[in-house]
SERO-4910 file (N, C-alpha, C, O; in steps of 0.05 Angstrom, whole numbers):
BEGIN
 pado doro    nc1    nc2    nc3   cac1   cac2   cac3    cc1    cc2    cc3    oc1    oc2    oc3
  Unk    A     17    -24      0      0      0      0     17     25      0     35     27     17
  Unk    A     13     43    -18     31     70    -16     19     84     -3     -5     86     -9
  Unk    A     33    102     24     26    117     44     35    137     39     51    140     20
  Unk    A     24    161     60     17    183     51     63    190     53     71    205     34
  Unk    A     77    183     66     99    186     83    118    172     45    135    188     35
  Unk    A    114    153     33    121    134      9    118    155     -7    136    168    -18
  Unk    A     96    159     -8     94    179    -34    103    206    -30    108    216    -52
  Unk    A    108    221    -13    120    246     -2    149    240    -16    157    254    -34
  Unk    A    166    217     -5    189    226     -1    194    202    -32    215    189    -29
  Unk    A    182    197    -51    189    181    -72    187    209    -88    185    204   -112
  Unk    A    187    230    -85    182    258   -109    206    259   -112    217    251   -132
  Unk    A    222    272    -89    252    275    -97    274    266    -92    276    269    -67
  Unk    A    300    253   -105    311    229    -87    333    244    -86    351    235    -71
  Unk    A    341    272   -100    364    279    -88    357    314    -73    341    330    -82
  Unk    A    371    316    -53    367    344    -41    387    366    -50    411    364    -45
  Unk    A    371    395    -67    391    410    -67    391    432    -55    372    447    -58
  Unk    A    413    440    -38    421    458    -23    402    487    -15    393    496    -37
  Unk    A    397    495     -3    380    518      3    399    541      1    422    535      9
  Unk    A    396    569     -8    410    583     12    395    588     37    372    580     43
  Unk    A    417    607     52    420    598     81    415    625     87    408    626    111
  Unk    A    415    655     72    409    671     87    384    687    102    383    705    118
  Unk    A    359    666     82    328    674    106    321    651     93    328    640     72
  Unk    A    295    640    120    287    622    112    265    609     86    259    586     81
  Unk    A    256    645     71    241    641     56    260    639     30    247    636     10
  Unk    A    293    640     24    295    642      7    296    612     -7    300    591      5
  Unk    A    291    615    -37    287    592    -55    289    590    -85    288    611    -98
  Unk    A    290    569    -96    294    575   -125    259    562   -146    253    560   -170
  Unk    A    247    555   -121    223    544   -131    207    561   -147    212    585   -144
  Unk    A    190    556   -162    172    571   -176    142    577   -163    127    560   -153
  Unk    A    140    595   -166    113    603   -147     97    601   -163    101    598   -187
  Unk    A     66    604   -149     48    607   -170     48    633   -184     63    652   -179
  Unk    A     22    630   -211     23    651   -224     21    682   -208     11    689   -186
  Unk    A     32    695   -226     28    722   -208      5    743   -192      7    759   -173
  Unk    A    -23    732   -218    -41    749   -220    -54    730   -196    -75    742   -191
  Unk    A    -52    708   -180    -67    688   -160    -48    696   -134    -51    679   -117
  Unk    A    -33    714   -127    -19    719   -117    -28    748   -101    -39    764   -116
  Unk    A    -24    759    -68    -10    780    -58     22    782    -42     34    763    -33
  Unk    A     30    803    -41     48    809    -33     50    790      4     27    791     12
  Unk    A     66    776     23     61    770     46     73    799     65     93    812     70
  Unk    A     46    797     70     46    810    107     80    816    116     92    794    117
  Unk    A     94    833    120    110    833    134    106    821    155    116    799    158
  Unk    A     89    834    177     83    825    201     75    791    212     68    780    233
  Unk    A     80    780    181     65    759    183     96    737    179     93    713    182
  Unk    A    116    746    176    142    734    159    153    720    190    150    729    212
  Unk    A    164    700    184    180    693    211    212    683    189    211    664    173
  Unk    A    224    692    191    247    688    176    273    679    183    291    673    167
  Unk    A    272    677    214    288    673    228    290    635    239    279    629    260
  Unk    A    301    619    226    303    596    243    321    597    272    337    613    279
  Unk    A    311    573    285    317    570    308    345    550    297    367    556    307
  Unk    A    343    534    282    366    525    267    357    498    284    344    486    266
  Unk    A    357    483    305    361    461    311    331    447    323    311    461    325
  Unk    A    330    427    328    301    408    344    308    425    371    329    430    383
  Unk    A    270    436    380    264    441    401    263    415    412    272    410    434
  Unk    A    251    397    395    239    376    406    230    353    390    215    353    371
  Unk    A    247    324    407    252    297    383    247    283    402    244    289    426
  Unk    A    245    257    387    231    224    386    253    214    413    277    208    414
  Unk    A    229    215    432    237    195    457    257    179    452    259    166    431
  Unk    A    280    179    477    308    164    469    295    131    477    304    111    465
  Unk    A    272    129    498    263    102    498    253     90    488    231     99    482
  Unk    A    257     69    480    248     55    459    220     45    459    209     40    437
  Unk    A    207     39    486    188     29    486    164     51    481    142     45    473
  Unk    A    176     82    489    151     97    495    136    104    466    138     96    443
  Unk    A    123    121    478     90    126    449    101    131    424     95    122    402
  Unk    A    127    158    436    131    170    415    167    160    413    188    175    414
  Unk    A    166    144    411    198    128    409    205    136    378    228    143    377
  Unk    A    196    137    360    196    135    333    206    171    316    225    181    304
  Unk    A    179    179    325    180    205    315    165    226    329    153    214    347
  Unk    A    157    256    331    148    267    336    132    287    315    145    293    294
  Unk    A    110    295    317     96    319    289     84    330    299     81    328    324
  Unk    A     69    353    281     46    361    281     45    372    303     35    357    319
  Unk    A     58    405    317     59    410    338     32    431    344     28    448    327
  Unk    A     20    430    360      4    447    365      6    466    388      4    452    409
  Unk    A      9    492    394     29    506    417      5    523    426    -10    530    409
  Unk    A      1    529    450    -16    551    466     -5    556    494     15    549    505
  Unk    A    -30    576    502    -13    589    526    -30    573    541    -49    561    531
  Unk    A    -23    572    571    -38    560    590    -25    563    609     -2    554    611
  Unk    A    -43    581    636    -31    590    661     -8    603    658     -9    626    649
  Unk    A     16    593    665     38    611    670     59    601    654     82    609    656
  Unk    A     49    579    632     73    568    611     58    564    588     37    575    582
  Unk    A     72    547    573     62    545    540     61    518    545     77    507    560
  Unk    A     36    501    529     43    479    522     32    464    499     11    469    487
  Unk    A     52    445    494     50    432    455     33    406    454     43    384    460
  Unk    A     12    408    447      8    384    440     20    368    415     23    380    394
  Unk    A     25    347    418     40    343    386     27    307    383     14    294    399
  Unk    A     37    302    358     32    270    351     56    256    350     77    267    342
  Unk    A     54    231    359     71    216    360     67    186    361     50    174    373
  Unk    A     90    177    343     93    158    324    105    130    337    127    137    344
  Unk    A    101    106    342    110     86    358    120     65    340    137     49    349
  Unk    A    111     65    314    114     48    302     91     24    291     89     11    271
  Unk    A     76     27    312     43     22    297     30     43    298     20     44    275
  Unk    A     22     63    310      7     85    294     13    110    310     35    115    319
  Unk    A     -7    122    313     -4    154    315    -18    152    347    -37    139    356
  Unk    A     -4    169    355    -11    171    388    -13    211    397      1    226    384
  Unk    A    -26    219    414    -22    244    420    -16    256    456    -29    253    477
  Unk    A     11    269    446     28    278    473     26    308    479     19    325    463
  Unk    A     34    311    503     38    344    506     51    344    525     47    331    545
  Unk    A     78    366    519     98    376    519     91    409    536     74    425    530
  Unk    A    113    412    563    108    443    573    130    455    564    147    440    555
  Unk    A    137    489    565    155    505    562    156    532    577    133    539    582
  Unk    A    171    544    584    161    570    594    177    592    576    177    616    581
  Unk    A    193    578    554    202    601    536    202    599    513    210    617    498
  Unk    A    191    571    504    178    560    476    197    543    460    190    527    442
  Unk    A    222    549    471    252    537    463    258    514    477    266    495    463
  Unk    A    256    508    509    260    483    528    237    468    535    220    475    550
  Unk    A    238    446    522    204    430    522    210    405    535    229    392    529
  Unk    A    188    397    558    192    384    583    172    365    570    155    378    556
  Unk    A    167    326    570    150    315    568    133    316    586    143    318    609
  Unk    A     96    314    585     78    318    611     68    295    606     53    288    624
  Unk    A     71    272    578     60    241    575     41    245    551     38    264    535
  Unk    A     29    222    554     12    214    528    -22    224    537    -32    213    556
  Unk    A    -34    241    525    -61    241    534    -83    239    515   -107    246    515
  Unk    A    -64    225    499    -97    210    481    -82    186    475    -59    191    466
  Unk    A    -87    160    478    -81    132    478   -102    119    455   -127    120    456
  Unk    A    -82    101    427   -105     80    417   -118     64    430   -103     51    445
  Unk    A   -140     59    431   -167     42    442   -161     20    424   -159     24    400
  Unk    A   -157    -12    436   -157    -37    415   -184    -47    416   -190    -66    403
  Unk    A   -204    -33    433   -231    -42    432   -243    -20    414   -268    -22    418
  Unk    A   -238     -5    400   -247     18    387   -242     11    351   -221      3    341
  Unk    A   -272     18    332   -267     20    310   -255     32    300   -244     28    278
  Unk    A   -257     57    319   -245     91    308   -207     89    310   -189     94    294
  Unk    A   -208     81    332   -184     88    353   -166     61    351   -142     65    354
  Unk    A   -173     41    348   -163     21    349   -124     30    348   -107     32    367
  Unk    A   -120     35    320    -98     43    322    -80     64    319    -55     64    317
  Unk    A   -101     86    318    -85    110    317   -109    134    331   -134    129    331
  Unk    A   -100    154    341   -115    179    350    -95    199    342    -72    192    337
  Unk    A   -102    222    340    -86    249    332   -105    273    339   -118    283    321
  Unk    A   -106    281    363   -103    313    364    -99    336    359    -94    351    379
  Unk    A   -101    350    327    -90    369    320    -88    397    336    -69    413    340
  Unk    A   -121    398    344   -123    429    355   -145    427    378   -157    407    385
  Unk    A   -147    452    387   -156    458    410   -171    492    405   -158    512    398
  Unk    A   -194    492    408   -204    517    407   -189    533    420   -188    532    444
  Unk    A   -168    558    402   -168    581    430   -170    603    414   -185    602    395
  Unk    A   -158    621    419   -158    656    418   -153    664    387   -132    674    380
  Unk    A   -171    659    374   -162    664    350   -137    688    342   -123    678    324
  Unk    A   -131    706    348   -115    721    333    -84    719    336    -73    712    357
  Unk    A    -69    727    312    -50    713    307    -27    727    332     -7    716    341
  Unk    A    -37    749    337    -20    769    355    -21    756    389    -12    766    409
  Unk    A    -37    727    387    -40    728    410    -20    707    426     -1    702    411
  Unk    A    -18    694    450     -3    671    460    -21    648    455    -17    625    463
  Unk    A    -42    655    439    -58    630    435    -76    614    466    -80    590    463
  Unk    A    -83    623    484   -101    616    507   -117    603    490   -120    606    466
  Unk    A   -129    585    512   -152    568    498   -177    584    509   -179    601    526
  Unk    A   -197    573    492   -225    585    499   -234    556    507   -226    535    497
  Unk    A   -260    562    533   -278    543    534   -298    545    514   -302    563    498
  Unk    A   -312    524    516   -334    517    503   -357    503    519   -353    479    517
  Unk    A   -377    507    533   -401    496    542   -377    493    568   -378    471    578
  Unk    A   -356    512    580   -353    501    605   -327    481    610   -319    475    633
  Unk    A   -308    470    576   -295    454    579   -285    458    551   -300    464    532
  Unk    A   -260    454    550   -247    451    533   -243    434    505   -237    410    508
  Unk    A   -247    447    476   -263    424    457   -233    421    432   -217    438    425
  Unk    A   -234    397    427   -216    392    401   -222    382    387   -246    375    383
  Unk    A   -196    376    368   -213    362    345   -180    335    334   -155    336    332
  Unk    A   -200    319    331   -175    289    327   -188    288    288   -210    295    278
  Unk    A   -161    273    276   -161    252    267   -160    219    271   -149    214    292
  Unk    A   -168    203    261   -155    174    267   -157    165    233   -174    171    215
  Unk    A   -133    147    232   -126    124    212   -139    103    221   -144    102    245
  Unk    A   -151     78    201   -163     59    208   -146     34    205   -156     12    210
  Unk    A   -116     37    196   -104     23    195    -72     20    210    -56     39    211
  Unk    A    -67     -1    218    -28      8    229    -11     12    209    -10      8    184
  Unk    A      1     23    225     25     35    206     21     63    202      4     75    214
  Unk    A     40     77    181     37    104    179     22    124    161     29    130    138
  Unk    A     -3    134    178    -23    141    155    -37    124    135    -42    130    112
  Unk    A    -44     95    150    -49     75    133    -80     81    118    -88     98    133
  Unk    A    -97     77    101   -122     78    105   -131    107     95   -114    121     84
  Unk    A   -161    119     98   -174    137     95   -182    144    126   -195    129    141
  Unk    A   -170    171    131   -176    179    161   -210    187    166   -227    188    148
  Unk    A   -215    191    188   -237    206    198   -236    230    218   -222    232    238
  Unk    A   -252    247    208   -250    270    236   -264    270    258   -286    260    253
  Unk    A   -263    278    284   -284    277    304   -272    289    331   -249    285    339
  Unk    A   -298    306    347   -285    319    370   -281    304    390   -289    281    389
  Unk    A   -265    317    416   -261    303    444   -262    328    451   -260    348    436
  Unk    A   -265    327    484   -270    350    505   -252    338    523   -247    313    524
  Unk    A   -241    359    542   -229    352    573   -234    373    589   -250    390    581
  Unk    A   -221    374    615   -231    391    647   -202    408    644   -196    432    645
  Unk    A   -186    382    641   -171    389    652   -142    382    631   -122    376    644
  Unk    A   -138    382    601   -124    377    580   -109    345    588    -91    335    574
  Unk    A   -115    336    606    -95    311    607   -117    299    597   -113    292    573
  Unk    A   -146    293    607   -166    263    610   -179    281    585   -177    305    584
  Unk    A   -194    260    560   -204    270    540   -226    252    534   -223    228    529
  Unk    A   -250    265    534   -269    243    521   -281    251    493   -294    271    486
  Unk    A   -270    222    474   -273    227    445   -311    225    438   -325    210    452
  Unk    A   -321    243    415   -335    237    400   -341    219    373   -331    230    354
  Unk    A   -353    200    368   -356    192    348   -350    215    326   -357    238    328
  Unk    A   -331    203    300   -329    221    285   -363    237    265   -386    229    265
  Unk    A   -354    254    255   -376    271    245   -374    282    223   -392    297    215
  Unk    A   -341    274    201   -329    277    178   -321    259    170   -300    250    179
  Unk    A   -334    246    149   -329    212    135   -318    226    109   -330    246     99
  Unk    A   -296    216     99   -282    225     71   -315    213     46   -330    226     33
  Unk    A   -313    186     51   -336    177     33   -363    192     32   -380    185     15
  Unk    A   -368    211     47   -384    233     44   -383    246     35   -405    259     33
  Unk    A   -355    260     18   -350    286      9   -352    278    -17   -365    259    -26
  Unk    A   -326    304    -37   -333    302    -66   -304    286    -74   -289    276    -57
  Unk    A   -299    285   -100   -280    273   -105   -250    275    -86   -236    258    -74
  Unk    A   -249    309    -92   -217    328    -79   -215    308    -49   -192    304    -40
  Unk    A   -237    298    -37   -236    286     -7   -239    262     -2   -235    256     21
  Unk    A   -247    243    -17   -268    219    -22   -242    196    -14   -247    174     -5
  Unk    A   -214    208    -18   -183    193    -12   -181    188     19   -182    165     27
  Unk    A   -180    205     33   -181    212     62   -175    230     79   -152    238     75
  Unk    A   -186    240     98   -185    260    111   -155    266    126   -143    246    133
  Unk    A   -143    289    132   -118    298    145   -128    324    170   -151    333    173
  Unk    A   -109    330    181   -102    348    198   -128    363    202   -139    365    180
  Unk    A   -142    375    221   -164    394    231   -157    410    238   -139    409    255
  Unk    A   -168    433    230   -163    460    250   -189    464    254   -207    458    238
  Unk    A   -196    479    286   -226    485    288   -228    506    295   -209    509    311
  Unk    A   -241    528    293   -237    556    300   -271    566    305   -287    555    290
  Unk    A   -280    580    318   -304    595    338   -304    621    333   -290    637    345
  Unk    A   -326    629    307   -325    654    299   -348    667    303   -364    663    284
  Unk    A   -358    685    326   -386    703    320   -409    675    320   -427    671    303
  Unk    A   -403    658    341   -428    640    351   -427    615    328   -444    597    333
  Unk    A   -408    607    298   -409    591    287   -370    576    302   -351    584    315
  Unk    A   -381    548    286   -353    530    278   -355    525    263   -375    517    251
  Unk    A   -316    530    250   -305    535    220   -291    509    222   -276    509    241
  Unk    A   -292    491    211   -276    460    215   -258    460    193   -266    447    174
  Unk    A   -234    473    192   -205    472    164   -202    449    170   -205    439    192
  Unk    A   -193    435    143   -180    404    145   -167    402    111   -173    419     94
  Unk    A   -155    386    107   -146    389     86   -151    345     77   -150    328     94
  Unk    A   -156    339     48   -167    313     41   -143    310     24   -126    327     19
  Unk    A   -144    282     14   -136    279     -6   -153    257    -26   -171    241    -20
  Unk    A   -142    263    -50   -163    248    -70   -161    222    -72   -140    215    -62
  Unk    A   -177    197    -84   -160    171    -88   -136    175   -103   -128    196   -114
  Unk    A   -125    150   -102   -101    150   -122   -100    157   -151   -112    140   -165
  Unk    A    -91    176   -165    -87    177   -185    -77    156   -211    -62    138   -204
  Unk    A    -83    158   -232    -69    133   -252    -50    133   -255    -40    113   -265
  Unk    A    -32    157   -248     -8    158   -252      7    157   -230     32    162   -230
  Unk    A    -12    149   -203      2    141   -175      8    164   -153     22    183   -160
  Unk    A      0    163   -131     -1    188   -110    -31    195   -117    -51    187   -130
  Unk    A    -24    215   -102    -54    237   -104    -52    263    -97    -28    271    -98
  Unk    A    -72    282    -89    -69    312    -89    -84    315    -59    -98    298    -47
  Unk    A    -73    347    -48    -93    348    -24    -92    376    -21    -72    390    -23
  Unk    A   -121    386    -13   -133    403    -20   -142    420     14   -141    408     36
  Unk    A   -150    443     13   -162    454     47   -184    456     38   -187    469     17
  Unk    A   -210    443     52   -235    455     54   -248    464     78   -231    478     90
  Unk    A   -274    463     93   -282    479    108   -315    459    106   -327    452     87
  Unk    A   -321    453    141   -347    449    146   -347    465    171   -330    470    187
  Unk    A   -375    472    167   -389    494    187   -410    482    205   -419    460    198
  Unk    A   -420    494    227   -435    487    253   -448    503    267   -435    523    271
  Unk    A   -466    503    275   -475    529    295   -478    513    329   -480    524    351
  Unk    A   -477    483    320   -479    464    347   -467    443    359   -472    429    379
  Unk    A   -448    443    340   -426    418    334   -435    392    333   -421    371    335
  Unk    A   -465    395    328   -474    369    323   -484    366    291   -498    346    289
  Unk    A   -481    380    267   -503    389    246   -474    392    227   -475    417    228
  Unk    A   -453    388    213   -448    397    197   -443    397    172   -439    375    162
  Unk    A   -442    415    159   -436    419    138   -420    438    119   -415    462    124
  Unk    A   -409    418     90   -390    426     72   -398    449     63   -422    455     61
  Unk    A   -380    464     56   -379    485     43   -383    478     14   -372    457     10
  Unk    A   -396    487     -9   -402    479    -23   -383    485    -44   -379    470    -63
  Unk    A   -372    506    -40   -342    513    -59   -317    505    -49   -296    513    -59
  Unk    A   -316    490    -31   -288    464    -24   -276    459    -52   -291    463    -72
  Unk    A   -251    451    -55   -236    463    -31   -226    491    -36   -222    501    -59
  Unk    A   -221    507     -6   -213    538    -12   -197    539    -21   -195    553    -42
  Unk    A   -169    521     -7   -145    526    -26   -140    509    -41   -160    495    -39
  Unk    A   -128    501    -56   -119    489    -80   -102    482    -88    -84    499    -86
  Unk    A    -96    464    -98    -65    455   -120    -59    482   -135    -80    491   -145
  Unk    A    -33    501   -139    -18    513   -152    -19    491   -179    -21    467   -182
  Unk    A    -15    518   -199     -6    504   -226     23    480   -229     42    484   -213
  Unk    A     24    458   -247     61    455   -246     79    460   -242     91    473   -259
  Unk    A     90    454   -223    116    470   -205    120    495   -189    138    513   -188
  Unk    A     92    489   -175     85    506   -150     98    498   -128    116    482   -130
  Unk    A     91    507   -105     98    502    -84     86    482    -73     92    465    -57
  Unk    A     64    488    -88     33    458    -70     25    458    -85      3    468    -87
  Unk    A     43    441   -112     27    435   -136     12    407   -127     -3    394   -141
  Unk    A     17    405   -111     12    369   -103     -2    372    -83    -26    366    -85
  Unk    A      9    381    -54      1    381    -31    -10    416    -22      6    434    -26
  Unk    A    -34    421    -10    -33    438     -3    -53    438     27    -75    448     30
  Unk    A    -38    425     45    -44    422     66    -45    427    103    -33    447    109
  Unk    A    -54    416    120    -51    416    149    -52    448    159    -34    457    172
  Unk    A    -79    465    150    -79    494    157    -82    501    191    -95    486    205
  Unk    A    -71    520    198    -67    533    212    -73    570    208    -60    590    202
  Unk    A   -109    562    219   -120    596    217   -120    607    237   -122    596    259
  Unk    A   -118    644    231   -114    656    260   -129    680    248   -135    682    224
  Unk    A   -133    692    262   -141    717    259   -120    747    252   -102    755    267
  Unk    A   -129    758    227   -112    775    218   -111    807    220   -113    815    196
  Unk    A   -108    826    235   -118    845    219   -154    849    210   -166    852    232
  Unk    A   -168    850    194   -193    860    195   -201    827    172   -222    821    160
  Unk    A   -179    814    174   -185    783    148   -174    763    168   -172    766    192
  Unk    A   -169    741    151   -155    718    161   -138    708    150   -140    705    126
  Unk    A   -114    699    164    -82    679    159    -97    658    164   -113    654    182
  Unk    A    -85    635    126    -79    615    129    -56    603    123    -48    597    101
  Unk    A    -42    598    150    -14    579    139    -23    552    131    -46    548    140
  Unk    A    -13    533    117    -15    519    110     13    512     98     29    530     94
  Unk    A     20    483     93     47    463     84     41    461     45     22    450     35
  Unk    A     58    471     34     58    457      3     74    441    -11     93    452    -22
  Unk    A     71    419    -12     89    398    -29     83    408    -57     63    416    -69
  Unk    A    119    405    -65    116    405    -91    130    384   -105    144    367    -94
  Unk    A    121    386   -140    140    360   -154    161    367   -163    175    350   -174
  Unk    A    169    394   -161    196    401   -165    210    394   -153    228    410   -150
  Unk    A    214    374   -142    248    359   -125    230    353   -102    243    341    -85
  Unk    A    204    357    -95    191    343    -76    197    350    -47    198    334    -28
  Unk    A    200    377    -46    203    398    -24    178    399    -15    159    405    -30
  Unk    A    174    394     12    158    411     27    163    434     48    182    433     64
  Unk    A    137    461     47    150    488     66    122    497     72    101    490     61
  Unk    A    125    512     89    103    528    102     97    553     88    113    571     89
  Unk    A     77    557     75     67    574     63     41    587     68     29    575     85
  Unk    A     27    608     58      8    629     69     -6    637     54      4    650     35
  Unk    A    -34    634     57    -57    658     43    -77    671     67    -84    662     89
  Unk    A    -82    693     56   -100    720     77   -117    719     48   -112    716     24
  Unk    A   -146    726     68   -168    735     57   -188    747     82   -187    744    106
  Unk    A   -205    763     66   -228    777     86   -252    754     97   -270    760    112
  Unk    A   -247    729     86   -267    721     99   -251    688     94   -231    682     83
  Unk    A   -269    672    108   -249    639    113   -250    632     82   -230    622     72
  Unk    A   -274    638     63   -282    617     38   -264    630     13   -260    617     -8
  Unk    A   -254    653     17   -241    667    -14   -206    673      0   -197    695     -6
  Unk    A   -192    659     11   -172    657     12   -150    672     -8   -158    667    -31
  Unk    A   -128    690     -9   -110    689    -33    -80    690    -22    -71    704     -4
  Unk    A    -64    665    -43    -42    653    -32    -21    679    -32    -23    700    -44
  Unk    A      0    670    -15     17    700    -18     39    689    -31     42    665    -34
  Unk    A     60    715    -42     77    711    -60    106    697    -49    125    699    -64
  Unk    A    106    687    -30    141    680    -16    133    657      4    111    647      9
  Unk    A    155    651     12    164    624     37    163    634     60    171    657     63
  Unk    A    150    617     86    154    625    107    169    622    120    183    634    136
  Unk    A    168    587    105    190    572    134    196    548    103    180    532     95
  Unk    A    220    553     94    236    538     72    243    515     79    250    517    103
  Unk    A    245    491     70    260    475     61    304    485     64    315    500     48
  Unk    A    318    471     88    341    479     93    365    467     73    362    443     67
  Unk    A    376    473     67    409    463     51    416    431     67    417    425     91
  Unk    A    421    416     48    436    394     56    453    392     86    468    408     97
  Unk    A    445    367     94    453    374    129    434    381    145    433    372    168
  Unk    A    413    400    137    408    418    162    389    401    177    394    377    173
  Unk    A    369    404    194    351    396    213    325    387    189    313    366    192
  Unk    A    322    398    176    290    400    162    313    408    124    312    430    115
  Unk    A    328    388    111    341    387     89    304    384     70    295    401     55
  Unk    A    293    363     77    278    351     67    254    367     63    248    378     42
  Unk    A    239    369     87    217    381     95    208    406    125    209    403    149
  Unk    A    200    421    113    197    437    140    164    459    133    157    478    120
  Unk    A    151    440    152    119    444    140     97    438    173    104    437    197
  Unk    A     79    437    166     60    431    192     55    460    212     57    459    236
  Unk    A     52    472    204     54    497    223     36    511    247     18    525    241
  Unk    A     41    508    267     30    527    290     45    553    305     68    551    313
  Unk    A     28    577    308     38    603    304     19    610    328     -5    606    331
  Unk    A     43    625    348     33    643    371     46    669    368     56    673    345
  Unk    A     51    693    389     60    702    397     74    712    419     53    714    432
  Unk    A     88    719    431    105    720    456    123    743    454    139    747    436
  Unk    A    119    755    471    122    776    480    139    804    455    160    817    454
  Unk    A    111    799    436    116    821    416    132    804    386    135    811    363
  Unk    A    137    785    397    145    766    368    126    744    367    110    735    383
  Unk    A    139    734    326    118    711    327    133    694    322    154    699    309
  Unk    A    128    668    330    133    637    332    117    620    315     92    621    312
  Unk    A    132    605    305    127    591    284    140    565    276    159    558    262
  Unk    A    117    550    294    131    525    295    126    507    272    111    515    254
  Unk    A    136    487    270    139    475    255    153    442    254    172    437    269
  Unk    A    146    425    240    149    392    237    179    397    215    179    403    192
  Unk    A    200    391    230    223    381    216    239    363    206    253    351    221
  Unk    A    239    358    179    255    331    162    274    325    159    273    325    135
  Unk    A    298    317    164    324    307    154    323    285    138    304    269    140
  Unk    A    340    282    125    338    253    114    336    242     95    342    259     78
  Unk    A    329    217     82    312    203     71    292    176     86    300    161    104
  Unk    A    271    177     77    253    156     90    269    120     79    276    116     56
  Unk    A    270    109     90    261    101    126    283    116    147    278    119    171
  Unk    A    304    124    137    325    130    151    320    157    162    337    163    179
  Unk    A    304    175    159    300    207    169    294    208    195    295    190    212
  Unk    A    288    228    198    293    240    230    276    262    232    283    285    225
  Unk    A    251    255    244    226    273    243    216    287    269    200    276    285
  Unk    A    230    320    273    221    323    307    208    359    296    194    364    276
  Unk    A    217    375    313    198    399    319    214    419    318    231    420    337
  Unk    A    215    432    306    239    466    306    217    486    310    194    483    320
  Unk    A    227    505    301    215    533    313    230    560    290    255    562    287
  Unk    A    215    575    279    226    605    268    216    622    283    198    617    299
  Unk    A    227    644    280    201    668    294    214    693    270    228    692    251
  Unk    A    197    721    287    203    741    271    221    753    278    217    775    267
  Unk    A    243    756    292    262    765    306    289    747    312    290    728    326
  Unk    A    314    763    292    337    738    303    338    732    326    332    744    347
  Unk    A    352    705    320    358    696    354    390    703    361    408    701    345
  Unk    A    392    711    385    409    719    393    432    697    397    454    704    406
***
């Protein structure tokens, strides 16, 4: 079976060099011009942290022995903390990680566990997000919801990595350790073609009394092998009722030798200014780079991609040679943070943990 991880890293088999003096710079081809705005200064984090905040348990037995992803960062009480996914070697598990400066990340354990009595859960759960403070300027605090704190999971229905067509569905907790899941409420085989492959990453966001559910699909396999993946959007007024947007997906595959001519995935929305940031990850088939990239629009459904890199693909050697994508974005104390899932490597042999850019060199 070709997985989502097989087909990623079968695009490009040799890595060439980045320069090194910001992290947006590149030789990739962007999209066309006229589908394009200028990016936000305010919005640029350019600055890498250069090395892993944070990697795959040295023990072998634990959850995340394998690998670490998909970091999700907020404020809480008097520190920050990450939820992230993690990889054991049969499936996907979800951990969280404390900090009090965003840079030194302490394990706090596993707080979503596969269920082997579970259809859903059996062998994988994933946590992407957590309702909080929408705006991008902020430390990201969580918001309640009815009293308690609401998220939103993926699960794979198969072992291994990203095996299968995922499903989406919420969980709540009191207190972010204990979580009780919902039956999912986003079946890929429900949607249209762009999704009908399987579901990826959730973002859920609480706007003016509705829920905006970002997620990004991918299509079946193509005849010519792989597939494409796209951001769409289901809406809620009760979190029990929802529904597709009927112009899914917002963002899109870029033309041939885009950035996300292939992939244009795992969004990360915040609140902008008088519109909305979406970061989002784009694979491309040009040498099979993945990077963190960005569209703003005035409203969630008319998105427009911006013209540059956020967070590049590094030069041979570095932490993230391969890939540097997955993005969650706070701020702290007047800068922004911008984390991020980092690649070295080649698959099976890579080395998959958590770095960090922001908007301000590091000292």
């Amino acid at each position: 079976m070709i997985t989502r991880r097989k087909f990623v890293t079968g695009l490009g088999v040799a890595a060439i060099a980045q320069a090194t003096r910001c992290a947006w710079a590149s030789q990739a081809a962007p999209q066309s011009p006229d589908e394009t705005v200028p990016t936000p200064q305010s919005l640029e984090t350019l600055y890498k942290y250069g090395k892993l905040i944070f990697a795959a348990s040295t023990d072998p037995t634990a959850f995340d022995s394998k690998s670490v992803d998909c970091p999700f960062v907020f404020r809480h009480g008097d520190r920050f903390l990450m939820a992230y996914i993690a990889f054991d070697g049969t499936g996907y598990q979800t951990g969280l990680a404390s900090s009090k400066d965003l840079v030194n990340w302490e394990r706090q354990g596993c707080i979503l566990r596969r269920d082997p009595q579970s259809d859903v859960t059996r062998y994988n759960v994933a946590m992407n997000w957590i309702v909080r403070d929408n705006d991008v300027r902020s430390e990201g605090a969580l918001k309640k919801i009815h009293g308690r704190y609401l998220g939103a999971y993926h699960a794979y229905p198969n072992p291994g990595y990203e095996v299968g067509p995922a499903v989406i569905g919420l969980c709540w907790s009191k207190d972010l350790l204990h979580w009780e899941l919902h039956p999912p409420f986003l079946h890929p085989e429900d949607g249209a073609d762009w999704e009908n492959g399987g579901l990826y990453k959730p973002c859920l966001v609480e706007d003016g009394g509705t829920f905006y559910l970002f997620y990004n699909a991918k299509t079946k396999t193509l005849p010519e092998g792989g597939w494409h993946e796209q951001i769409g959007i289901a809406t809620s007024k009760d979190l029990e009722t929802w529904v597709r947007y009927a112009g899914n997906p917002i963002l899109r595959n870029g033309p041939k030798g885009a950035w996300d001519d292939r992939f244009a995935s795992d969004p990360c929305v915040l609140r902008y200014a008088d519109g909305w940031a979406i970061y989002y990850y784009g694979l491309s088939s040009n040498k099979g780079k993945a990077r963190d990239l960005l569209a703003v629009g005035r409203d969630f459904f008319h998105p427009v991609k911006t013209d540059s890199i956020l967070v590049d693909a590094g030069p041979s050697g570095s932490i993230d040679d391969d890939f540097a994508h997955k993005p969650s974005v706070v701020t702290y104390e007047g800068d922004l943070y911008h984390f991020y899932c980092a690649v070295s490597g080649k698959y099976p042999n890579d080395v998959r943990g958590i770095s960090v850019a922001r908007s301000r060199p590091w000292s």
